[in-house]
N, C-alpha and C positions, 0 to 999 in steps of 0.2 A: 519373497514376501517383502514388504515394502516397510524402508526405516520410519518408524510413527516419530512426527514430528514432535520438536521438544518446544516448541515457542506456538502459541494460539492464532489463531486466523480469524481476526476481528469481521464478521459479515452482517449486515444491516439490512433489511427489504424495509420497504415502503410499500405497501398494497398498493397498486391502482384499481379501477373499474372491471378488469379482465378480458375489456374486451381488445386489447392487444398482448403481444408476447413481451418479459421480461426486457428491461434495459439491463446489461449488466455494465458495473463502472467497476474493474481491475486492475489492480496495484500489487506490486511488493514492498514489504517493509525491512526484507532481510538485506543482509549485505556478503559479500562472500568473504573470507580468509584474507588476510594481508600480511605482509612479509616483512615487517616492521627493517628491514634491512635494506630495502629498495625505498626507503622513505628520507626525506628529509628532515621533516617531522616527525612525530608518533601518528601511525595510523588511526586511533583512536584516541588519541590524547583531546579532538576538539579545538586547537589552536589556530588563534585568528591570525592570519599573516597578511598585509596588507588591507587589511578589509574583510577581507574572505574566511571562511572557514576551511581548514584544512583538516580534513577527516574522512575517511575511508568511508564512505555512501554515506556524508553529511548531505550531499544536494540530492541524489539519485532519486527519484521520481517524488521526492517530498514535496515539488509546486502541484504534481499532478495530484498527489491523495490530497492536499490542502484544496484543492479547486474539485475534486468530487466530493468532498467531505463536506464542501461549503454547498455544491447542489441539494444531496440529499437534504441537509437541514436547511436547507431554504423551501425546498419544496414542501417539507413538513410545517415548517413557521406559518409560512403564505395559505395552506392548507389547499396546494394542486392536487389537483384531480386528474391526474395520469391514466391513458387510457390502459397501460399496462405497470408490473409492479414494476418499483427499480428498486436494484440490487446493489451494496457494494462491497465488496470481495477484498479486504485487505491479506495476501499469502505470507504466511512466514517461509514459505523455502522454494519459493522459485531458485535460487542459486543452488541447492542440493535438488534436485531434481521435480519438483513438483509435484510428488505422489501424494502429498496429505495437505495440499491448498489446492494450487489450479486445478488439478485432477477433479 
């Protein structure tokens, strides 16, 4: 049986017209375990060093869910007319295996 996940799996559609198949636009939000021992920093402490942010899946696909996040509510704003719906799929456990998001 499969671990029911403990974190939500944010998913949005947009209807389009129907007459094509689903866009799906898929992300993760999780991050995996870190070994606060193999760090320099704190893993999640969030610490700027140089500029940057230093944090265990601080960057990890955050420009991609920021740039589909920004589609779907553009396309809603603008009010397109999509010949099919689009979908967007935020998983919480891709890193534990994907049974209760991408699945």
């Amino acid at each position: 049986m499969a671990k029911a996940c403990s974190l939500p799996n944010p998913i949005a559609r947009l209807s389009g017209d129907g007459i094509a198949g689903p866009l799906l636009l898929q992300s993760h939000i999780d991050v995996m375990p870190a070994n606060p021992e193999r760090w320099r920093h704190p893993p999640f402490g969030g610490d700027l060093v140089d500029g940057f942010p230093w944090e265990w899946g601080s960057l990890d696909m955050k420009g991609v869910i920021a740039m589909m996040l920004h589609v779907i509510l553009r396309a809603k704003t603008d009010g397109m007319a999509s010949a099919g719906d689009i979908v967007l799929a935020l998983v919480s456990d891709d890193e534990s295996g994907g049974d209760q998001g991408g699945r």
